[in-house]
C-alpha positions as CSV (number, residue, x, y, z in Angstrom):
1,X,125.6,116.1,109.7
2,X,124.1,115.2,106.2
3,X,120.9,113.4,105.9
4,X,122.1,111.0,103.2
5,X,121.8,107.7,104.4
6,X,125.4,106.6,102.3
7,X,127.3,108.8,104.4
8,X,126.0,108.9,107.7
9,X,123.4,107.7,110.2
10,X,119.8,108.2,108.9
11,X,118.2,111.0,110.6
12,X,114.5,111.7,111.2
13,X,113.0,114.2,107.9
14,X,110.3,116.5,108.6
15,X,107.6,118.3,106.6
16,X,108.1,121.9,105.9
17,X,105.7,125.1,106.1
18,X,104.7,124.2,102.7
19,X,103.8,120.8,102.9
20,X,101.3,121.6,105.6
21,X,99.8,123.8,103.6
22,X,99.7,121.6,100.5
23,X,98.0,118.9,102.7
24,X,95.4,121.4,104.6
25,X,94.3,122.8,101.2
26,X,93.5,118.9,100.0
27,X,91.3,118.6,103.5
28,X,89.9,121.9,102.5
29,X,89.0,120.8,99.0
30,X,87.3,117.5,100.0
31,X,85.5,119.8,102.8
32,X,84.0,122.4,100.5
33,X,83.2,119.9,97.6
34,X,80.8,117.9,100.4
35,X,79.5,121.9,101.3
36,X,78.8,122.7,97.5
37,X,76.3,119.0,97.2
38,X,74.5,119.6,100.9
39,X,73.9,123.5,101.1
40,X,74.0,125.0,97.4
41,X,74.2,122.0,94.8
42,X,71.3,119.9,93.8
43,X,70.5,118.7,97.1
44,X,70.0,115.0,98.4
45,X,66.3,115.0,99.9
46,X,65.0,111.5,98.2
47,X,67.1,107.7,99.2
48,X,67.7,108.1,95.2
49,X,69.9,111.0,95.1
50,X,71.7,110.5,98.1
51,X,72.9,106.9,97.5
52,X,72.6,107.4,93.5
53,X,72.9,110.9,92.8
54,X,69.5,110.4,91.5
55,X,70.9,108.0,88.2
56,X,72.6,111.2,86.6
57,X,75.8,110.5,87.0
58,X,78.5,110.8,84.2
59,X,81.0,107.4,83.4
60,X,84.5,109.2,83.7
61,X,84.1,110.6,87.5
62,X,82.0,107.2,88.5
63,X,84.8,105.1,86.8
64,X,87.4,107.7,88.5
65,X,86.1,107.4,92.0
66,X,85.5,103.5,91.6
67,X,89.4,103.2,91.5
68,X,89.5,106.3,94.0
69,X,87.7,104.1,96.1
70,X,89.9,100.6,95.5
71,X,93.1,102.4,95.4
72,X,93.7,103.0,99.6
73,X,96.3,103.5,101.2
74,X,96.6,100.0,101.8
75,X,97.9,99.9,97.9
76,X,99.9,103.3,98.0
77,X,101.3,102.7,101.2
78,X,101.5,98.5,101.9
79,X,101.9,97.1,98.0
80,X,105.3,99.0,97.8
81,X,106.6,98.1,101.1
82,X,105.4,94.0,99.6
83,X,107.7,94.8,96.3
84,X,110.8,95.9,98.7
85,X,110.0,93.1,101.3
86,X,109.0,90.2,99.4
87,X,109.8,91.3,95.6
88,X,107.1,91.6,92.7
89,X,105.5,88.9,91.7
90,X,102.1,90.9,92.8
91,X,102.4,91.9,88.9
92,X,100.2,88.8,89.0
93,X,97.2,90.8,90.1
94,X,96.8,92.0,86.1
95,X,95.6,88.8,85.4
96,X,93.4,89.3,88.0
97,X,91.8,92.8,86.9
98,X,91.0,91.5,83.7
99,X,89.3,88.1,85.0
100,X,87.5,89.7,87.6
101,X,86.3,92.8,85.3
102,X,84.8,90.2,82.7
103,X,83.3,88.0,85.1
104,X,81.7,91.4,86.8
105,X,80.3,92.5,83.7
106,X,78.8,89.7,82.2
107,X,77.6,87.2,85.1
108,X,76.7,89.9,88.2
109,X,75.9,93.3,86.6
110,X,73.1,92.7,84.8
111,X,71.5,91.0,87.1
112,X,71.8,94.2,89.8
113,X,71.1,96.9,86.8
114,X,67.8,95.1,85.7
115,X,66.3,94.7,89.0
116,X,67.5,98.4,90.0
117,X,67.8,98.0,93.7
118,X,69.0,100.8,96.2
119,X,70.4,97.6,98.4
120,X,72.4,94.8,96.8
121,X,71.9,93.0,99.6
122,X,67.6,93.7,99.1
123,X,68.2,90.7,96.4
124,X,69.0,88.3,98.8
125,X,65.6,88.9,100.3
126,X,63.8,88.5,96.6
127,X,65.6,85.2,96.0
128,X,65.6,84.1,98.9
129,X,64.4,85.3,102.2
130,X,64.4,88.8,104.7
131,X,66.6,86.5,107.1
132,X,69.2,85.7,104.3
133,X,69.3,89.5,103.2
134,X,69.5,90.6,107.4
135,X,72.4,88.2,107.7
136,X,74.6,89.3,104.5
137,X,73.8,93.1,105.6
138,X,75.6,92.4,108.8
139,X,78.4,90.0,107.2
140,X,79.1,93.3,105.4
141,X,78.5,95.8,108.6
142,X,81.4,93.8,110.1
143,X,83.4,93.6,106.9
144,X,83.7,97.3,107.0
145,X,84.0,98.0,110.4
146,X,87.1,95.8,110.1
147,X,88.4,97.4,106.9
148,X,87.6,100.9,107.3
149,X,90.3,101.1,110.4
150,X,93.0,99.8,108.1
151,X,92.5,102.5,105.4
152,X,92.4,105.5,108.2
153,X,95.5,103.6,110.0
154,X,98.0,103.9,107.3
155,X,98.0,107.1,105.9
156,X,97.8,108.4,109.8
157,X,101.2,106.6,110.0
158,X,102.5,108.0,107.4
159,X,101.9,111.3,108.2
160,X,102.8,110.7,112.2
161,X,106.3,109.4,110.2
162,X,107.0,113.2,108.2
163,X,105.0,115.5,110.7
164,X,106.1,114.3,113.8
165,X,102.3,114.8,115.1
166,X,100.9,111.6,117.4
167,X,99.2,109.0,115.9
168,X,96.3,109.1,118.4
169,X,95.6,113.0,116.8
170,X,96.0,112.9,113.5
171,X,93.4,110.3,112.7
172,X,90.5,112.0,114.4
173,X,91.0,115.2,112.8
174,X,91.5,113.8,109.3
175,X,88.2,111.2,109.9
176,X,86.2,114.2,111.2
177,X,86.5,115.9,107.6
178,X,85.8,112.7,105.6
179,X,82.8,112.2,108.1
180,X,81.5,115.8,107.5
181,X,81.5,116.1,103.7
182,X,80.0,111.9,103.3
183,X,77.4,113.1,106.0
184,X,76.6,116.6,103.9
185,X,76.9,115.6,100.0
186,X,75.6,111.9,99.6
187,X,76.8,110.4,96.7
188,X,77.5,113.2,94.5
189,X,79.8,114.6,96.7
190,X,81.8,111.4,97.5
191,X,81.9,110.8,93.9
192,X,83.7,114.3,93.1
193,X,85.6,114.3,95.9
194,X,86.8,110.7,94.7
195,X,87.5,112.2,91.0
196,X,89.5,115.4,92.8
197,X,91.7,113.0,95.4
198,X,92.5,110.4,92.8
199,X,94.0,113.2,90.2
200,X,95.9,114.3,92.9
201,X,97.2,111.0,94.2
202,X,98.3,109.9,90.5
203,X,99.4,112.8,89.5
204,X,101.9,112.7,93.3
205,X,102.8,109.3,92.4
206,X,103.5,110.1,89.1
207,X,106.0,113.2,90.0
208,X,108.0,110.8,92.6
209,X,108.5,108.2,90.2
210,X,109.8,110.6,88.2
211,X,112.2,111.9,90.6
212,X,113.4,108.5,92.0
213,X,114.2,107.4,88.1
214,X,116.3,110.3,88.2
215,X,118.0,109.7,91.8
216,X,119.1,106.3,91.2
217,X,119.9,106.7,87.4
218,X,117.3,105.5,85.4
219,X,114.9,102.7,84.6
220,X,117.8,100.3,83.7
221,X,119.6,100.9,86.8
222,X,116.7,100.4,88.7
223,X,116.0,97.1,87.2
224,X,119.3,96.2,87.4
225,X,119.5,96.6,91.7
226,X,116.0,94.6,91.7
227,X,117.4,91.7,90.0
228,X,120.8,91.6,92.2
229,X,118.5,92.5,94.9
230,X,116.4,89.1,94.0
231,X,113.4,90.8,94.0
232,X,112.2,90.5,90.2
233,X,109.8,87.4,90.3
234,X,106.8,87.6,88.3
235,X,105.9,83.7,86.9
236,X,106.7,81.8,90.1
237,X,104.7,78.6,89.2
238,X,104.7,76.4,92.6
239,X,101.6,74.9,93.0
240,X,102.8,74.7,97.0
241,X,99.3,75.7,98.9
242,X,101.5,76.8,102.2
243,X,103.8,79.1,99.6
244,X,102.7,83.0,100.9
245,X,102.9,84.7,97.6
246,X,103.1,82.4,93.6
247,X,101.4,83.5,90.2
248,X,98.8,80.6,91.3
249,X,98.4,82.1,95.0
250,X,98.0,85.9,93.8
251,X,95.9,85.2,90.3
252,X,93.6,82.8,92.4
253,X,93.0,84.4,95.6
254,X,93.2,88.0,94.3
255,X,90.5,87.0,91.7
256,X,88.5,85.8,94.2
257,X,88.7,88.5,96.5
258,X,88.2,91.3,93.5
259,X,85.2,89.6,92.7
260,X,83.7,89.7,96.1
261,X,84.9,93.4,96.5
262,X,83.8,94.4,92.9
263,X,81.4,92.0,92.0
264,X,78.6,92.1,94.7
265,X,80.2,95.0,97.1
266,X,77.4,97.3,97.8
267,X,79.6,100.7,97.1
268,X,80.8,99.1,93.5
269,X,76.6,98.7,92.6
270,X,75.5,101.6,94.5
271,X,77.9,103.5,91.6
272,X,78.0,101.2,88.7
273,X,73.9,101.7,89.1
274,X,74.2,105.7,89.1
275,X,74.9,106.0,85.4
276,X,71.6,106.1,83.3
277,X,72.6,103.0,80.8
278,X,73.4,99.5,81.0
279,X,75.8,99.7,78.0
280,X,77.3,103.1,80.6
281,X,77.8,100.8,83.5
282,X,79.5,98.5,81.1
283,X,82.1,101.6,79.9
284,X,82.4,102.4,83.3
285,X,83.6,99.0,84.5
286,X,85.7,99.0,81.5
287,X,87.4,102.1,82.3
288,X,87.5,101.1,86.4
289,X,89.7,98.1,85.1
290,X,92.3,99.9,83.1
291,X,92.5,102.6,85.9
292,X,93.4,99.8,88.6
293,X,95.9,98.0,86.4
294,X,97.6,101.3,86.0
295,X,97.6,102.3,89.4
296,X,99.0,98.8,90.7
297,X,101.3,98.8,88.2
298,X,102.5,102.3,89.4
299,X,102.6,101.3,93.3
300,X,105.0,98.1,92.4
301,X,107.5,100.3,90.9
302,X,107.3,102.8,93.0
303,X,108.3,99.5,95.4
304,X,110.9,98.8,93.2
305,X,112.5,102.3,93.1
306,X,112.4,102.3,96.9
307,X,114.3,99.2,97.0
308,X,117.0,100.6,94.5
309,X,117.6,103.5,96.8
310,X,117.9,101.7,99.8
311,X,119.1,98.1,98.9
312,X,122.6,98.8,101.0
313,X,120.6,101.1,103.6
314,X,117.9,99.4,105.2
315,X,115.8,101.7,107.1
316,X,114.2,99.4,108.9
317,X,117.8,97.7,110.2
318,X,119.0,101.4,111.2
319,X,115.9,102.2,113.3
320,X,114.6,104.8,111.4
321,X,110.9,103.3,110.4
322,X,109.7,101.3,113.1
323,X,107.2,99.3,110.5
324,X,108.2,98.8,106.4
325,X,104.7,100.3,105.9
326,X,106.5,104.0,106.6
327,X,108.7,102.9,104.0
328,X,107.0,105.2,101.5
329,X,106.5,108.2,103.1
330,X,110.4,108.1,104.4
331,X,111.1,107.9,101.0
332,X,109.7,111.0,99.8
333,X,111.0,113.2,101.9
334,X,114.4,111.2,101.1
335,X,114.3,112.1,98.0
336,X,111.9,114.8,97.1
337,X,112.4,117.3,100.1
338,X,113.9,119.9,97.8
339,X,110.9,120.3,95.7
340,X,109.0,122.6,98.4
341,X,105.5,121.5,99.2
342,X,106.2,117.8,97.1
343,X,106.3,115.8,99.9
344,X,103.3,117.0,101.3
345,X,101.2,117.0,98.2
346,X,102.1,113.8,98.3
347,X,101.1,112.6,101.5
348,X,98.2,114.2,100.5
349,X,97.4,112.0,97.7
350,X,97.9,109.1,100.1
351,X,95.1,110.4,102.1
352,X,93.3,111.1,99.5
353,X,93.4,107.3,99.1
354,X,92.0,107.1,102.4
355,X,89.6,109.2,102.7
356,X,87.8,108.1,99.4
357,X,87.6,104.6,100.8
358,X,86.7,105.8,103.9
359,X,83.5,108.5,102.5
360,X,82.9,105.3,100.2
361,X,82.3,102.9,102.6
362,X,80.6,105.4,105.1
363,X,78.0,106.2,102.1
364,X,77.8,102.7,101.5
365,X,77.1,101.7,105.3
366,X,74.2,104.6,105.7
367,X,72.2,102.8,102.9
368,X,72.6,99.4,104.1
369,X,71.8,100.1,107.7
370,X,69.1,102.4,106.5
371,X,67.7,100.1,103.5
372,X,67.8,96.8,105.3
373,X,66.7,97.9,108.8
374,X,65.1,101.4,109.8
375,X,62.9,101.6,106.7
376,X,60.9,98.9,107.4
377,X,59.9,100.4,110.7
378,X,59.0,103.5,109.3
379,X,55.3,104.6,106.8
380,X,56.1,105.5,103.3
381,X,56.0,109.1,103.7
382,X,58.2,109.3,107.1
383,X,60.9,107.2,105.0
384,X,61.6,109.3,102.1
385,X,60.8,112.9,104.4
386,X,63.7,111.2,106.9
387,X,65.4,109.7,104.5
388,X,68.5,112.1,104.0
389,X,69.0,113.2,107.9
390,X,68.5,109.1,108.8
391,X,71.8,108.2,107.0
392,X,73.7,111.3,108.3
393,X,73.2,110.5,111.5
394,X,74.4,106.8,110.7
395,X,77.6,108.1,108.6
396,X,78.1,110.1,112.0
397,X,77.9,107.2,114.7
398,X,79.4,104.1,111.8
399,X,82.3,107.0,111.3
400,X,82.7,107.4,115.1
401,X,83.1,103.9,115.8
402,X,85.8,103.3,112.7
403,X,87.8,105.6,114.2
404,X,87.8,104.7,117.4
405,X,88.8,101.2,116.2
406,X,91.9,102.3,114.7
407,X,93.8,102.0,118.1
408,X,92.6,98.9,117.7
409,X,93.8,97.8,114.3
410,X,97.6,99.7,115.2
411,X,98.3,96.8,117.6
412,X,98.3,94.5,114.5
413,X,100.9,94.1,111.9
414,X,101.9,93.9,108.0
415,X,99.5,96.2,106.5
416,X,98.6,94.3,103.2
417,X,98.6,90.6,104.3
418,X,96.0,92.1,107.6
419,X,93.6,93.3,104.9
420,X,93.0,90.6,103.3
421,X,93.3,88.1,105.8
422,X,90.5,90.0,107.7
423,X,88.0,90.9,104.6
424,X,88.8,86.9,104.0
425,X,86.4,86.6,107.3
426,X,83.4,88.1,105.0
427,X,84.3,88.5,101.7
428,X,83.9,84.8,101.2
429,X,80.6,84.4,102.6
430,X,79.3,87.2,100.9
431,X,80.6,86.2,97.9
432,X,79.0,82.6,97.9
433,X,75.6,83.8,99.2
434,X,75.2,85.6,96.2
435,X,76.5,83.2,93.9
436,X,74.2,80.6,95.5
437,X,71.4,83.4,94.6
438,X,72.3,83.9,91.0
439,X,74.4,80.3,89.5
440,X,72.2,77.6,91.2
441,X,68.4,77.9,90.9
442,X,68.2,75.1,93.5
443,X,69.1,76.6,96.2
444,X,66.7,77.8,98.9
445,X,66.9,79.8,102.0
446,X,68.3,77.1,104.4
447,X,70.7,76.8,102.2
448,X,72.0,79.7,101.6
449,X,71.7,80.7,105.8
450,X,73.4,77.3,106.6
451,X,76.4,78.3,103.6
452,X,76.8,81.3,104.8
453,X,77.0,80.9,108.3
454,X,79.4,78.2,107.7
455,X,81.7,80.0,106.1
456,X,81.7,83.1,108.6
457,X,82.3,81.1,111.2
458,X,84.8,78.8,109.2
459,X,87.1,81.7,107.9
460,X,86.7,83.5,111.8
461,X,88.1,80.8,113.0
462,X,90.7,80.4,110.8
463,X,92.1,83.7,110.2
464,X,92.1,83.8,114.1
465,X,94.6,80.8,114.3
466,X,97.0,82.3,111.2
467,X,97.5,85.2,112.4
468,X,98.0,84.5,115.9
469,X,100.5,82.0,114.2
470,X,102.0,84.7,113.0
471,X,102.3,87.5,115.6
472,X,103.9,84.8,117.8
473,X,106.1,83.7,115.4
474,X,105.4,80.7,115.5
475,X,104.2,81.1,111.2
476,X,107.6,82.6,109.7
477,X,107.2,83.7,105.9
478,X,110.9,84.2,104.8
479,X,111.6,87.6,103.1
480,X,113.9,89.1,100.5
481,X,117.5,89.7,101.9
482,X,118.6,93.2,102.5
483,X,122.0,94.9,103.8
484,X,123.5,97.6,105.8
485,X,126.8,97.5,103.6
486,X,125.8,101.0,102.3
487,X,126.1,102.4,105.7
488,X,129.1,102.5,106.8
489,X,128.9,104.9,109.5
490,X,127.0,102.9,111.4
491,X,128.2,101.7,115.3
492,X,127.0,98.2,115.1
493,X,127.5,94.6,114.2
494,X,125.8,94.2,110.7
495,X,127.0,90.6,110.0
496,X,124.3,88.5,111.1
497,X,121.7,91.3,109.8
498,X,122.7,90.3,106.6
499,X,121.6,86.6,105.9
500,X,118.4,86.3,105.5
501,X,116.3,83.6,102.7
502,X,116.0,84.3,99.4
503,X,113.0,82.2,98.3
504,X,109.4,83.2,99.1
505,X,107.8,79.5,100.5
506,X,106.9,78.9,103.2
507,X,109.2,78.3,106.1
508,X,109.0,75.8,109.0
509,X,107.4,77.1,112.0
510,X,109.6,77.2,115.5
511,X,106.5,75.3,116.4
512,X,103.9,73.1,115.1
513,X,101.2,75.0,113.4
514,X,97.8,73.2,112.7
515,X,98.3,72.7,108.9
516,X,95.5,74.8,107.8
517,X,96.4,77.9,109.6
518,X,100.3,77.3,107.0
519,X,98.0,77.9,103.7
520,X,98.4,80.8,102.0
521,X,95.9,84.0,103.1
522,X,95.6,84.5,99.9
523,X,93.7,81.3,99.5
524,X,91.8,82.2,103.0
525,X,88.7,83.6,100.7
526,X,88.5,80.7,98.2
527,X,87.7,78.7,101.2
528,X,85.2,81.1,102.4
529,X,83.4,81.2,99.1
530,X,83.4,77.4,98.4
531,X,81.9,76.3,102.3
532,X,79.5,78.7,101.2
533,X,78.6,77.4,98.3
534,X,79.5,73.5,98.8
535,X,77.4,73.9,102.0
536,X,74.5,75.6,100.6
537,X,74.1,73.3,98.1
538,X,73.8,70.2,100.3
539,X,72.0,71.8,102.7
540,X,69.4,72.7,99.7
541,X,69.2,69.4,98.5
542,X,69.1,67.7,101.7
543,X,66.0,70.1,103.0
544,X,64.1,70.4,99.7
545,X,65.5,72.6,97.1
546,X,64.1,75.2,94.9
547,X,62.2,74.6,92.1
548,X,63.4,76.7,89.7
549,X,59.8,76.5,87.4
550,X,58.7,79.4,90.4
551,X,61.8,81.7,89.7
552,X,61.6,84.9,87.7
553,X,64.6,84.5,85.6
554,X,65.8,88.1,86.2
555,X,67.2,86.4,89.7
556,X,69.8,84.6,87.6
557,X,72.2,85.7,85.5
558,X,71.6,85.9,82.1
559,X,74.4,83.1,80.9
560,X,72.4,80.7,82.3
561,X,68.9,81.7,81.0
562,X,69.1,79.7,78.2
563,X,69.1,76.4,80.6
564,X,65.9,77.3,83.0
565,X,62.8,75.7,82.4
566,X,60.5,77.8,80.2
567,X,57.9,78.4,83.0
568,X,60.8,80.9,84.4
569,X,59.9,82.7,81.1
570,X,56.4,82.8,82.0
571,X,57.0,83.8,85.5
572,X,59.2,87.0,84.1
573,X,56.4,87.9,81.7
574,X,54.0,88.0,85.2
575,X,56.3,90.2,86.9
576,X,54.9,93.9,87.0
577,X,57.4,97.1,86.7
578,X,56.1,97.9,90.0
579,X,58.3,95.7,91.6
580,X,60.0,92.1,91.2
581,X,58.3,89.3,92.5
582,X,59.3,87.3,95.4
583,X,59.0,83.8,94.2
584,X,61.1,81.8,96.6
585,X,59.0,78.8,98.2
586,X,60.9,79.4,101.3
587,X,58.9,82.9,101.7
588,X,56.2,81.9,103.9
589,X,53.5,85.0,102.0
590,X,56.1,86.7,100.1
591,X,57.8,90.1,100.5
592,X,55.4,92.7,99.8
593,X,56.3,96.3,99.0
């Protein structure tokens, strides 16, 4: 029996000999790179070189591991499988890379590079308060304790899918070696391992485009299916709130979420803050911008390729995916299996995506928990002697509990819309806090703990309700139509598999759905950031708001400077290089250091 889904039942495709040993020596790699920075490179002792690699670092590999970082396998694996299920109009997010890296670089960056903090989140406590800052520290603890599991998930799928290995132990043993070369290397090593995985994943992708253009004849032919296929949409103007996926829904929300991700994400500043220049940091958000617009733009067609190859197949209809999200990785060994050790060099790259997410956010974690909790119980000298074994131990026990949270996360669904329906939770009030800090000089520390409360426990509660919606199906979003007509082998009744919607709005629910649970996820985080704001601003107002005569100007960004009263000039010429200055009136006898 042939393997080719045209002329027979789909069967099951295995790794061979080769593509084990392709994806062991990318393990190995990302191992001994973490080996090289903690035994024989320039060691991490000081909290400097460990979270910055001691402000040394070089634009390409920081740029290279920012998208190495951004990239997971929730793009490689769950934006292609959202191209074949619900067509492309995520081109959208292009807009979104360029709004969100000029908004980055001219209203948040200089604001983080001129105060030079090891903590992003230690601003919070200069404009505002130590309770703001312990409160957005643990918005983010749970932001990544939610995320992380969703990056190890999927490329442990994918894998399980082509190896045949369990689940359950694959994703330990893969998490074990990201956890070993984060805990040993610090930022140096995460950064290089980052620039070594992210060659490798592009250059993967790359090669299987390559290869599907030639399987299904070309770029025109492949455009051609799509079309017929209804899945080319790239300008779909609705302005329908409840519509899943529009230009308006995916430029908006993505934008949103970018900004929150990119824009005041503690990994994005810990690295944007390693280079030695401001003008650096600029070139390096520059060149992080055209690197993700490039690698979304090659995810969607690899989506599109994997929808020409399988528009009168679907895999998913013959039982041999369980989930669209193993769409991918089926794929590849469809259609590169002949190339010996391709497939796995491959699936390497995907977890390569993974794992620099993963070592990312680990590196990330170790600081915050470190910098916003356990120094300040601990004498000058104990801090930076402990410093380095401190956050080894918590990239150990934060690494731990992310993997055991992936048998969590696998009861869940629909890899791309769970992402960012759950970072929606805390993304938004991040976000808001620290617009509160930095575009409205009014606003003081009940404020901004009353905004961002609000919209934590606004956006828990509803994300909750949508996506119980929608694993009860009672919330149905419509998808792309798709056929068996190509399989004609096949011992069972195909007709009523084969009419399914063609648009992408919303559908009715089977059941009535409280009406704000039907909006878009996308639009989940724009809610999130503007309770934040809306209510921090009342709340500021309404209990006395900041004068902002008291604030150093370096707390806001500089596109509003020209607007602040000119004793914030005064109050910036005061400020010693020793540290800033907490000025908030809320701080009952300032924040000493």
């Amino acid at each position: 029996m042939t393997s080719t889904v045209k002329d027979a039942v789909p069967t099951q495709l295995f790794f061979q000999w080769l593509d084990y040993l392709m994806f062991a020596l990318m393990l190995a790699v990302s191992a001994l790179i973490g080996v090289y920075f903690g035994c024989f490179g320039s060691r991490q002792k000081t909290t400097s070189e460990y979270l910055m690699g001691g402000k040394k670092m070089k634009i390409l590999p920081v740029a290279v591991s920012l998208v190495a970082s951004h990239i997971s396998a929730i793009t490689l694996l769950g934006l292609p499988s959202e191209v074949y299920t619900y067509g492309t109009q995520y081109t959208a997010m292009a807009f979104c890379c360029v709004i969100t890296g000029g908004l980055i670089t001219w209203l948040y960056l200089p604001v983080f590079y001129t105060l030079q903090l090891t903590s992003v989140y230690e601003y919070l406590e200069i404009r505002f308060s130590r309770s703001v800052r312990s409160v957005a520290s643990l918005i983010f603890l749970l932001s990544l304790i939610l995320y992380v599991p969703i990056v190890v998930y999927l490329p442990a799928l994918a894998f399980s899918q082509v190896s045949g290995m369990s689940l359950h132990a694959v994703t330990p043993i893969v998490s074990c070696v990201c956890i070993f070369y984060t805990m040993l290397g610090g930022l140096k090593a995460v950064v290089w391992t980052d620039f070594v995985q992210q060659v490798v994943m592009v250059a993967a992708t790359i090669i299987v485009i390559i290869i599907g253009l030639i399987d299904i004849g070309g770029f025109s032919n492949m455009w051609r299916i799509n079309a017929e296929g209804h899945r080319l949409e790239f300008f779909n103007m609705d302005p329908d709130p409840f519509a899943r996926a529009t230009f308006l829904t995916i430029t908006i929300g993505i934008s949103f979420s970018w900004l929150a991700q990119m824009g005041v994400n503690q990994a994005m500043c810990q690295r944007l803050l390693s280079v030695p220049t401001m003008n650096a940091a600029r070139w390096t958000m520059f060149l992080y911008t055209v690197g993700m617009i490039i690698c979304k733009l090659l995810s969607i067609l690899t989506g599109m390729l994997i929808y020409a190859h399988f528009h009168d197949c679907d895999p998913a209809l013959t039982g041999i995916i369980s989930r669209q999200d193993q769409l991918l990785p089926y794929y590849v060994m469809k259609i590169a299996a002949y190339i010996p050790g391709l497939p796995g060099l491959f699936v390497a790259g995907v977890f390569s995506a993974a794992l620099s997410t993963m070592s990312t956010c680990l590196n990330t974690v170790s600081g915050t928990v470190y910098e916003d909790f356990l120094s300040r119980c601990m004498s000058p000298r104990t801090r930076e002697k402990r410093a380095g074994l401190i956050m080894r131990i918590i990239v150990l026990v934060v690494g731990v509990v992310c993997v055991l949270m992936v048998f969590v996360i696998e009861k869940f669904g629909g890899a791309m819309q769970m992402a960012i329906s759950l970072n929606s939770i805390t993304f938004g009030a991040l976000l808001g806090l620290f617009s509160l800090g930095m575009f409205c000089p009014w606003a003081n520390t009940k404020g901004a703990l009353a905004g961002g409360l609000a919209s934590l426990l606004t956006m828990g509660a509803l994300v909750t309700g949508a996506q119980i919606a929608v694993t009860t199906g009672k919330l149905v979003h419509p998808k792309k139509p798709v056929s068996l007509e190509g399989c004609p082998h096949l011992a069972m009744n195909i007709t009523d598999l084969l009419t399914q919607p063609t648009n992408t709005t919303a559908s009715e629910p089977d059941e009535y759905v409280f009406v704000l649970f039907r909006i878009s996820f996308m639009y989940f985080i724009v809610i999130g950031f503007f309770t934040a704001m809306v209510v921090g601003v009342v709340v500021s107002f309404l209990t006395g708001p900041q004068d902002p005569k008291t604030l150093d100007r370096d707390l806001i960004t500089p596109s509003l400077h020209r607007w602040l009263p000119y004793e914030s000039s005064l109050a910036h010429k005061e400020k010693k290089t020793v540290q800033p200055l907490i000025l908030s009136k809320d701080t009952k006898n300032g924040i000493k250091k």
